[in-house]
Wavefront OBJ file of the C-alpha trace (Angstrom):
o trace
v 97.424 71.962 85.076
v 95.836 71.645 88.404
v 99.085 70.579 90.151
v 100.703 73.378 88.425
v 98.454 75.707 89.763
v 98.645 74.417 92.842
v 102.401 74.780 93.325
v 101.760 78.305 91.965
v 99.700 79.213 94.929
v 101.252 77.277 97.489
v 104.404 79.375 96.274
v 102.474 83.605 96.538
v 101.292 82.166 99.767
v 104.178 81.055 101.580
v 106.308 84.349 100.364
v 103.236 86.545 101.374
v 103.749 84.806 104.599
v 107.552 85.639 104.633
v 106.731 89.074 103.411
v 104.837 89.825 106.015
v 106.180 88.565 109.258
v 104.454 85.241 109.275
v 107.475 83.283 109.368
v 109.808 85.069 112.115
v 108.707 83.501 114.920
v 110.271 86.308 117.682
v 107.870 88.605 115.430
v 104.239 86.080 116.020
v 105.278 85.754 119.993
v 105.890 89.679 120.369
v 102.085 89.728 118.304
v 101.208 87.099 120.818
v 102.509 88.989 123.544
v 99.940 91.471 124.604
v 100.892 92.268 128.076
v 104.373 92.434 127.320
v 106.611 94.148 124.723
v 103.535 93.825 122.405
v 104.158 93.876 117.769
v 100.720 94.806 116.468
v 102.171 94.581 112.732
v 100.344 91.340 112.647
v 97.211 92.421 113.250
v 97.054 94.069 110.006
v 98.198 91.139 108.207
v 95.517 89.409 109.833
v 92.896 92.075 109.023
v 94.105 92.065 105.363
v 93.488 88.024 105.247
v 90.035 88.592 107.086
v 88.527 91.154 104.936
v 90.067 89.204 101.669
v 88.008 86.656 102.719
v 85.003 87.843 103.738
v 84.681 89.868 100.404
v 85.731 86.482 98.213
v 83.523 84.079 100.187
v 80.298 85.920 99.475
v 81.064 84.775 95.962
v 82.066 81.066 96.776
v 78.348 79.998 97.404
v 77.106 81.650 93.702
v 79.669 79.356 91.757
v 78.846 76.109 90.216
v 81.874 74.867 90.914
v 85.387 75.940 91.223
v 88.110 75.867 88.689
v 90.240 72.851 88.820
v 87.646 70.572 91.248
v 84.209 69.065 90.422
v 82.916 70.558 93.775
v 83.704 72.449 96.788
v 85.027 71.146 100.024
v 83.200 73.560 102.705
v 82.339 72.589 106.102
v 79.166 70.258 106.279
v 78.482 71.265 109.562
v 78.438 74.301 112.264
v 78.231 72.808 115.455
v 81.134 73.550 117.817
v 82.490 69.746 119.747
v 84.924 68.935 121.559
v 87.353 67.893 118.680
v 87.041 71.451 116.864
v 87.917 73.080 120.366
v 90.722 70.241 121.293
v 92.128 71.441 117.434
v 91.983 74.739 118.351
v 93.546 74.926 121.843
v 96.206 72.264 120.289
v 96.633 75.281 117.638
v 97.164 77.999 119.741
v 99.744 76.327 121.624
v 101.803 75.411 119.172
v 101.648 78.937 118.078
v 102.048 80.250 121.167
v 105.154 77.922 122.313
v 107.066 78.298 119.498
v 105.393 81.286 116.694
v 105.065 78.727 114.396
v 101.597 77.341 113.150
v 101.092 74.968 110.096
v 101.432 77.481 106.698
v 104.064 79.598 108.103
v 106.476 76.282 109.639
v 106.072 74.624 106.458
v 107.130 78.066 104.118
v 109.866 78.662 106.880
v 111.692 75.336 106.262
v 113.700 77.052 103.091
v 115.777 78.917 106.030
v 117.293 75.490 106.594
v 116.626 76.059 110.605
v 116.983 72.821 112.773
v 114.220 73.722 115.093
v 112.173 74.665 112.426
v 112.486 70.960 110.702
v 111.579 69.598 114.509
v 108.917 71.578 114.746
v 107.027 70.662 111.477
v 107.805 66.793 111.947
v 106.297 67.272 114.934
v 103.264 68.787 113.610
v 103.070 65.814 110.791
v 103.795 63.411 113.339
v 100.285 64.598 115.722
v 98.551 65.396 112.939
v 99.109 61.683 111.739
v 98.151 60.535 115.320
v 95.055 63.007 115.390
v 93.765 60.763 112.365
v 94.938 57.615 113.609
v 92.731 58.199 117.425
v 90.325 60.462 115.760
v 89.524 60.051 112.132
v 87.686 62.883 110.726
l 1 2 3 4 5 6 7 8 9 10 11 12 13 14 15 16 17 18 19 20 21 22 23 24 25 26 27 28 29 30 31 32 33 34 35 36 37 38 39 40 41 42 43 44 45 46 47 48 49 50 51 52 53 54 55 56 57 58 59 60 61 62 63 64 65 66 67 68 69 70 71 72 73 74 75 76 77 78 79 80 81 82 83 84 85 86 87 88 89 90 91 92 93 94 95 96 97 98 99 100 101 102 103 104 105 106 107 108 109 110 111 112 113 114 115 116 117 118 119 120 121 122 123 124 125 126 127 128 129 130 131 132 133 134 135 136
């Protein structure tokens, strides 16, 4: 059941991404764009996703548990290092290079796109070597 689930979100998630824009990569660099020829459609897509979760999250800490895990995995810390920023700058380039970052390559492989399939072995392939140098 919990796999099932599972494939059930995965699935609304990656079409909401296709819905709306996520996955058309000239559409994330013209968001990215800002002193150019500038697409604010994103930003609404992410101030839908920020105000879903700030409303759901308030509720997160007032649950035993949730419904197909024993606990919750939330962050165990606050403190901002190195390796959260290194993440994060390694992030936004990807994102910025190409449009893509991890949800959004991974729901755009079903356009069969070559670059696409480069770009998220890529992304396995440092994220593999980000655990190998740097475990978490």
């Amino acid at each position: 059941m919990k796999a099932l689930v599972g494939l059930l979100c995965g699935m609304v998630f990656g079409v909401g991404l296709a819905m709306s824009g996520m996955t058309d990569t000239a559409k994330v660099l013209g968001f990215l764009d800002v002193t150019g020829q500038w697409i604010p459609d994103l930003a609404f897509v992410m101030g839908g996703a920020v105000l879903v979760t700030l409303i759901a999250f308030r509720f997160v800490p007032k649950m035993k548990r949730p419904a197909f895990n024993p606990r919750f995995y939330l962050p165990a810390t606050t403190i901002i290092d190195g390796r959260l920023l290194g993440g994060a700058a390694i992030f936004g380039i990807g994102w910025g290079v190409y449009g893509y970052c991890p949800g959004p390559a991974i729901s755009a492989l079903t356009y069969l796109d070559d670059k696409t399939a480069m770009f998220v072995v890529a992304m396995l392939v440092g994220m593999a070597l980000a655990n190998k140098v740097s475990p978490g």
